[in-house]
C-alpha positions in Angstrom: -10.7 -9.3 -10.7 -8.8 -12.4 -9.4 -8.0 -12.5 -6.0 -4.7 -13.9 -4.5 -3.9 -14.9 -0.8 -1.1 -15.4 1.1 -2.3 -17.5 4.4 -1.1 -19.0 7.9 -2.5 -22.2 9.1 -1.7 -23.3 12.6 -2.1 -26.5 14.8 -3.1 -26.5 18.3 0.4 -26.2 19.0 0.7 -23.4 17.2 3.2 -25.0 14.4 2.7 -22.5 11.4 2.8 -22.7 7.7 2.6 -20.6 5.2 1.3 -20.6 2.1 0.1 -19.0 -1.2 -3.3 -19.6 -3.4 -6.0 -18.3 -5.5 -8.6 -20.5 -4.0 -8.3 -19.7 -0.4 -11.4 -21.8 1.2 -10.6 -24.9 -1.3 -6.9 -24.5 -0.1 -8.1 -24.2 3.4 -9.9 -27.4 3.0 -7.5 -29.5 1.7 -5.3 -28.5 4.8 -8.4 -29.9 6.8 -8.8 -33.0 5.1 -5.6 -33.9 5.1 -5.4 -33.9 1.1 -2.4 -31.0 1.4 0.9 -30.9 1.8 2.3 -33.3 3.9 3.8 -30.9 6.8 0.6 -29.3 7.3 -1.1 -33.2 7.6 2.1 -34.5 9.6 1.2 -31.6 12.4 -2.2 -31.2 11.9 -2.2 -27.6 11.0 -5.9 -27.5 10.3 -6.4 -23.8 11.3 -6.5 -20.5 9.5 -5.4 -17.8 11.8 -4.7 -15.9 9.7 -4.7 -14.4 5.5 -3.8 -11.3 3.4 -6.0 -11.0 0.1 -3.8 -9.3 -2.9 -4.8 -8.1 -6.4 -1.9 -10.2 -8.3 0.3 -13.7 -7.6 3.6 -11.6 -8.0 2.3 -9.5 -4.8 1.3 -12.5 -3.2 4.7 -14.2 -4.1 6.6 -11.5 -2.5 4.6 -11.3 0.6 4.8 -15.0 1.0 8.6 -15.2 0.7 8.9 -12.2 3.0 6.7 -14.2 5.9 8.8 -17.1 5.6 12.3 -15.4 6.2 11.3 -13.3 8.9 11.7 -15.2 12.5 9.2 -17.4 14.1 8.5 -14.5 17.2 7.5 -12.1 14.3 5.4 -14.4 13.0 3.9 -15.6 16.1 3.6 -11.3 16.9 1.7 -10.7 13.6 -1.0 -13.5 14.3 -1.6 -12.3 18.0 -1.7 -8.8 16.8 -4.6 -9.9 14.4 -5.9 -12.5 16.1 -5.1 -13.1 20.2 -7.2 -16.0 20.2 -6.1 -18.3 17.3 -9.7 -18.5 16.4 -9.9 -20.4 13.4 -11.2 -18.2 10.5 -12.3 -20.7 8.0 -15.6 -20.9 10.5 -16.3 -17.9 9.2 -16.7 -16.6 6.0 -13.1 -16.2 4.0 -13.7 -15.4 1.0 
């Protein structure tokens, strides 16, 4: 089964983006070598903090369009729930 994800890379001063993929460690690594979008290489966003995995892009769709209209607090909330640290997750295994 194909795997979808829906993920939030942040820079070191925690500017977010997110964004939606099937490939989420070759995504991740164009983020990281500045291959990716341009916002993401503008403000060095170079770490995951954090991903969903979902079972179809329509699911992942939907959850990344819902992320992006809910406020920046809520987003900030839902990282430091999961992660207080902003470790960067790609060091460890995402996939």
């Amino acid at each position: 089964m194909k795997h979808f994800y829906v993920y939030i890379m942040a820079s070191i001063k925690k500017t977010i983006y997110i964004g939606m993929t099937n490939n989420l460690e070759r995504r991740v690594n164009e983020h990281k070598s500045g291959t990716a979008d341009s916002f993401t290489k503008k403000y060095n966003i170079t770490k995951l903090v954090y991903y969903f995995e979902l079972d179809s892009s329509n699911e992942a769709i939907s959850l990344e369009k819902k992320l992006k209209g809910i406020t920046r607090e809520k987003k900030l909330q839902l990282i430091e729930e999961n992660n207080p640290y902003w470790k960067d997750l790609s060091v460890t295994s995402v996939e």
